[in-house]
C-alpha positions as CSV (number, residue, x, y, z in Angstrom):
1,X,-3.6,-11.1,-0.2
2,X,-6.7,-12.8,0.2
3,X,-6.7,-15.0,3.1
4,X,-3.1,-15.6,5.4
5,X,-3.0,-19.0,6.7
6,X,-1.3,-22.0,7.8
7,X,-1.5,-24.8,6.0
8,X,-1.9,-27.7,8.5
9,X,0.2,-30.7,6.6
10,X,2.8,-28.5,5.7
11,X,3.0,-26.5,9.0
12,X,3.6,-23.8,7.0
13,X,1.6,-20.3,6.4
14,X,0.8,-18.9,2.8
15,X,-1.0,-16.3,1.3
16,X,-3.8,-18.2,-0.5
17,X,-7.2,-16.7,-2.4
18,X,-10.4,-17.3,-0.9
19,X,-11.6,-19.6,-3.2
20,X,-8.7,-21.7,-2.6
21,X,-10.0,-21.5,1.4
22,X,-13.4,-22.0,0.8
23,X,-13.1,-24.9,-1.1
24,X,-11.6,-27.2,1.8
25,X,-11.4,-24.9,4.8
26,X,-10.2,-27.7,7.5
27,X,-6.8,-27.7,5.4
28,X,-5.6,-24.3,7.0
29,X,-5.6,-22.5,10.6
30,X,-7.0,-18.7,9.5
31,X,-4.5,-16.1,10.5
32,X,-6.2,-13.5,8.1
33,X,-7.0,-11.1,10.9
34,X,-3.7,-12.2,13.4
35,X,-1.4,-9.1,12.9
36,X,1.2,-10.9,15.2
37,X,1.6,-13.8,12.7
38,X,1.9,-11.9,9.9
39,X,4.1,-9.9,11.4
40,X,6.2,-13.0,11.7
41,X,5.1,-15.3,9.2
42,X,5.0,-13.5,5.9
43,X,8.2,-14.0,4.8
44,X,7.6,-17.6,5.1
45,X,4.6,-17.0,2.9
46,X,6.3,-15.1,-0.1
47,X,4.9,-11.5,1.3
48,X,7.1,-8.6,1.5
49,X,6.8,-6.3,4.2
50,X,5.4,-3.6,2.5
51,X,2.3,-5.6,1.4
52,X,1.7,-7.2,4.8
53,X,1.7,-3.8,6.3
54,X,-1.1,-2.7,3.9
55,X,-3.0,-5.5,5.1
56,X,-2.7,-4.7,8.3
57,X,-3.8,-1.1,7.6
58,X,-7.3,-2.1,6.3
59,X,-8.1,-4.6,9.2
60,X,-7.2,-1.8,11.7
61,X,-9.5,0.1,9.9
62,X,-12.1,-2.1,9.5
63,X,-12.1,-3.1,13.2
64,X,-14.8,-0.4,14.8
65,X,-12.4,0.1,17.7
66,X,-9.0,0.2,15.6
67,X,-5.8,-0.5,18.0
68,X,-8.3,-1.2,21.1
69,X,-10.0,-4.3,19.5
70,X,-6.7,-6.3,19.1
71,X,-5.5,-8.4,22.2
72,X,-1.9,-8.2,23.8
73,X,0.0,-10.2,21.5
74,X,-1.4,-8.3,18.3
75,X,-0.9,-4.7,19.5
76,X,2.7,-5.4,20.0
77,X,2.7,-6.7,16.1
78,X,1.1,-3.4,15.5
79,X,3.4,-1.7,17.4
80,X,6.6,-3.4,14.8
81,X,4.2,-2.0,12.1
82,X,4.0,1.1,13.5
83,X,0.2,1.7,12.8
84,X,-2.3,2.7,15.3
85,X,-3.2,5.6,17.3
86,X,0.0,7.1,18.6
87,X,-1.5,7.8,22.1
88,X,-2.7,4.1,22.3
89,X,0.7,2.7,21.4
90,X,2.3,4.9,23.6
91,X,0.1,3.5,26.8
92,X,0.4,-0.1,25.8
93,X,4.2,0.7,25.8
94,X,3.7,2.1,29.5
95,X,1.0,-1.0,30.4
96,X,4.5,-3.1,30.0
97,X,6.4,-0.7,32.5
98,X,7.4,1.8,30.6
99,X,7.8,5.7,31.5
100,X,5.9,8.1,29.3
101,X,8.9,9.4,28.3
102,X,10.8,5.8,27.8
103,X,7.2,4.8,25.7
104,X,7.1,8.1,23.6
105,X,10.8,7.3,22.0
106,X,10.3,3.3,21.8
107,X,7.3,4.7,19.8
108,X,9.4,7.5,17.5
109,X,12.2,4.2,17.0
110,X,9.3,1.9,15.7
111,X,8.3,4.3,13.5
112,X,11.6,5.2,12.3
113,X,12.6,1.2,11.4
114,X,8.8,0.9,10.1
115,X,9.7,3.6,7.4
116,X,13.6,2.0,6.9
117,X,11.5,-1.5,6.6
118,X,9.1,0.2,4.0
119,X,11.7,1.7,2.0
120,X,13.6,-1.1,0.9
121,X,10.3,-2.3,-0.5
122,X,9.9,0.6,-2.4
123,X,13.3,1.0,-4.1
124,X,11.9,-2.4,-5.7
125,X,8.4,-1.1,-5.8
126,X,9.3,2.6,-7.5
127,X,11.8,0.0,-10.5
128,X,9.1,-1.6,-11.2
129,X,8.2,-1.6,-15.4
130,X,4.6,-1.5,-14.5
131,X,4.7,2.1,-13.9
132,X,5.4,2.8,-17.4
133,X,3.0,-0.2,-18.8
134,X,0.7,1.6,-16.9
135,X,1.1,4.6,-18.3
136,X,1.1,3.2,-22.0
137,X,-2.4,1.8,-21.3
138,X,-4.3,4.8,-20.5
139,X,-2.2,7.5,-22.1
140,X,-0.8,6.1,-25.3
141,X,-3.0,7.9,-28.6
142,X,-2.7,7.1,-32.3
143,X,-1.5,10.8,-33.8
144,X,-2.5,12.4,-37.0
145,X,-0.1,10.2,-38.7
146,X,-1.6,6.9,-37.7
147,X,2.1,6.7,-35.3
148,X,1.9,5.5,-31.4
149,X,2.0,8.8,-29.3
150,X,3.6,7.7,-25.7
151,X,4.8,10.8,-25.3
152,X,2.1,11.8,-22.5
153,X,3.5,8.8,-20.7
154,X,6.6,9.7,-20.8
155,X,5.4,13.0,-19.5
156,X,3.8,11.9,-16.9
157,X,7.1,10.0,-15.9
158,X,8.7,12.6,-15.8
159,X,6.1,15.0,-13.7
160,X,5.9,12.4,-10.6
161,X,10.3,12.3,-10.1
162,X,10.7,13.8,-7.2
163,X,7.5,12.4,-5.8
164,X,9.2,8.8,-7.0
165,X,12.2,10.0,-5.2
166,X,10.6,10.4,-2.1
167,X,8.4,7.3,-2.6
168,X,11.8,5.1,-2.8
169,X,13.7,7.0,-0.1
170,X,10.9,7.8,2.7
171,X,8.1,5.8,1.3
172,X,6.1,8.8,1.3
173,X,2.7,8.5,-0.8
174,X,0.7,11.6,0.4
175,X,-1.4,13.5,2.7
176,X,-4.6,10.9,2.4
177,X,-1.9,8.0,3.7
178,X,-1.2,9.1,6.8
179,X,1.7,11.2,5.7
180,X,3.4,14.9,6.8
181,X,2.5,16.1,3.4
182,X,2.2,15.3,0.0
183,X,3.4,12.6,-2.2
184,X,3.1,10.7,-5.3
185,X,-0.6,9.6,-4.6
186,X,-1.5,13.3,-4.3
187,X,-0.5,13.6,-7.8
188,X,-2.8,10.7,-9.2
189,X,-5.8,10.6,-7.1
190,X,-5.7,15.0,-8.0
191,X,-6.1,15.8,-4.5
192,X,-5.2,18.4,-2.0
193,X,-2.9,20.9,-4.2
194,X,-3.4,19.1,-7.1
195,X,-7.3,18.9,-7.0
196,X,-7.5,20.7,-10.5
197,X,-4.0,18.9,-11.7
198,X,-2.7,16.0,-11.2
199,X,-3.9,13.2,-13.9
200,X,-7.1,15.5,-14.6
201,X,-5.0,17.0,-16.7
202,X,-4.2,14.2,-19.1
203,X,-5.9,13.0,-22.2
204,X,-6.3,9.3,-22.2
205,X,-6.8,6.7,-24.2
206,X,-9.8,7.0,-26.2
207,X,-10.3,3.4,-26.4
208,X,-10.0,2.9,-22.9
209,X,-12.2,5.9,-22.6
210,X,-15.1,4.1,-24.8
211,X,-14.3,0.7,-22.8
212,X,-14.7,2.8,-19.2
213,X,-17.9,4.7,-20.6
214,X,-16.6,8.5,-19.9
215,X,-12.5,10.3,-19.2
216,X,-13.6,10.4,-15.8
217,X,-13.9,6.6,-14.8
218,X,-10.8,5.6,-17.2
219,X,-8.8,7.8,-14.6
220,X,-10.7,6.0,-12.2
221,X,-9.4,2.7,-13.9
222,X,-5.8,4.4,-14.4
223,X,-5.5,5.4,-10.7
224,X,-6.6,1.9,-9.3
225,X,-3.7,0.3,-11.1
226,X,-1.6,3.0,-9.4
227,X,-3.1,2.3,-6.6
228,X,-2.1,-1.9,-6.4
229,X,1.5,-1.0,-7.5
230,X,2.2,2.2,-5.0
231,X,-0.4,1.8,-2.0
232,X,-0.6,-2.0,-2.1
233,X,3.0,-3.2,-3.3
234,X,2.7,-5.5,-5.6
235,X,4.9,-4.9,-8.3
């Protein structure tokens, strides 16, 4: 998603590039950086939950102030997406009203139906074919023979299963997203555990390895794809 508007002679909002925006801007109402109307607007707008939550990840991040910089009606949208510093979630819940102890479990709730919300996402997410297209890309080799090997694909199916499992069922993706502990991510991007694993220890592609210029930033290539079907939800 590039730009989330609302399209003015339609009254309705979509999920438009910004070229598309650019090229007659008094067409839409910009909602790109709204969190509540996304929150209840991108159904409407052919989003799934999942990918309108990633969204809202990287402009929390990107505002210098995070949760703080939103106004009243945007922080409770960010409290339905369950993102943001706990400890300022749990005082906008008490600037309503609410006892610590009342805000602390409203909290724990939200984050429980965020990852419920998530999860039905990925069972569609974790189906998806382009896991395994991804994988015949970058890991497919000619043999001796002159046959197709995809048998480090398959492998590499194989190696993430339970990391899928958890993906699909908790929408866990590892210990650089925010999560308890390590996921399927982990296992791509070769980090924490599997620093000196992970897909370092694939061969890929020699063509794609020529295209990319060196192993190292075809991984690169590979993980990015990973990265738009897993962290970014667009199967």
């Amino acid at each position: 998603m590039e730009k989330f508007v609302k399209e003015i002679a339609t009254n309705t909002y979509k999920s438009i590039t910004q070229a598309d925006y650019d090229a007659n801007p008094a067409l839409y109402i910009d909602r790109t950086d709204r969190p509540v109307y996304l929150l209840n607007y991108h159904i409407e707008a052919g989003l799934t939950y999942w990918q309108t939550r990633y969204h809202v990840k990287e402009l929390v991040k990107a505002s210098p102030g995070g949760f703080a910089d939103f106004n009243d009606a945007d922080k409770d949208a960010l409290c339905e997406f369950a993102y943001g510093d706990k400890t300022l979630i749990v005082a906008h819940y008490e600037a309503k009203g609410l006892s610590n102890s009342d805000a602390t479990n409203l909290m724990i709730l939200k984050s429980a139906e965020n990852v419920q919300r998530l999860s039905l996402d990925a069972i569609v997410i974790a189906a998806s074919t382009k896991m395994m297209l991804i994988g015949v890309k970058y890991l497919t080799v000619v043999d001796d023979q002159g046959e197709l090997d995809s048998s480090r694909a398959y492998s590499l199916t194989d190696a993430i299963g339970d990391f899928k499992n958890q993906y699909r069922d908790y929408a866990v993706l590892g210990l650089e997203y925010d999560d308890e502990h390590e996921g399927i991510m982990d296992y791509f991007e070769s980090t924490n555990s599997y620093t000196s694993g992970g897909l370092k220890n694939y061969t890929f592609n020699p063509d794609i390895v020529s295209a990319a210029g060196s192993e190292d930033a075809a991984r690169l290539l590979m993980v990015a794809d990973l990265q738009d079907l897993f962290v970014k939800g667009n199967a």
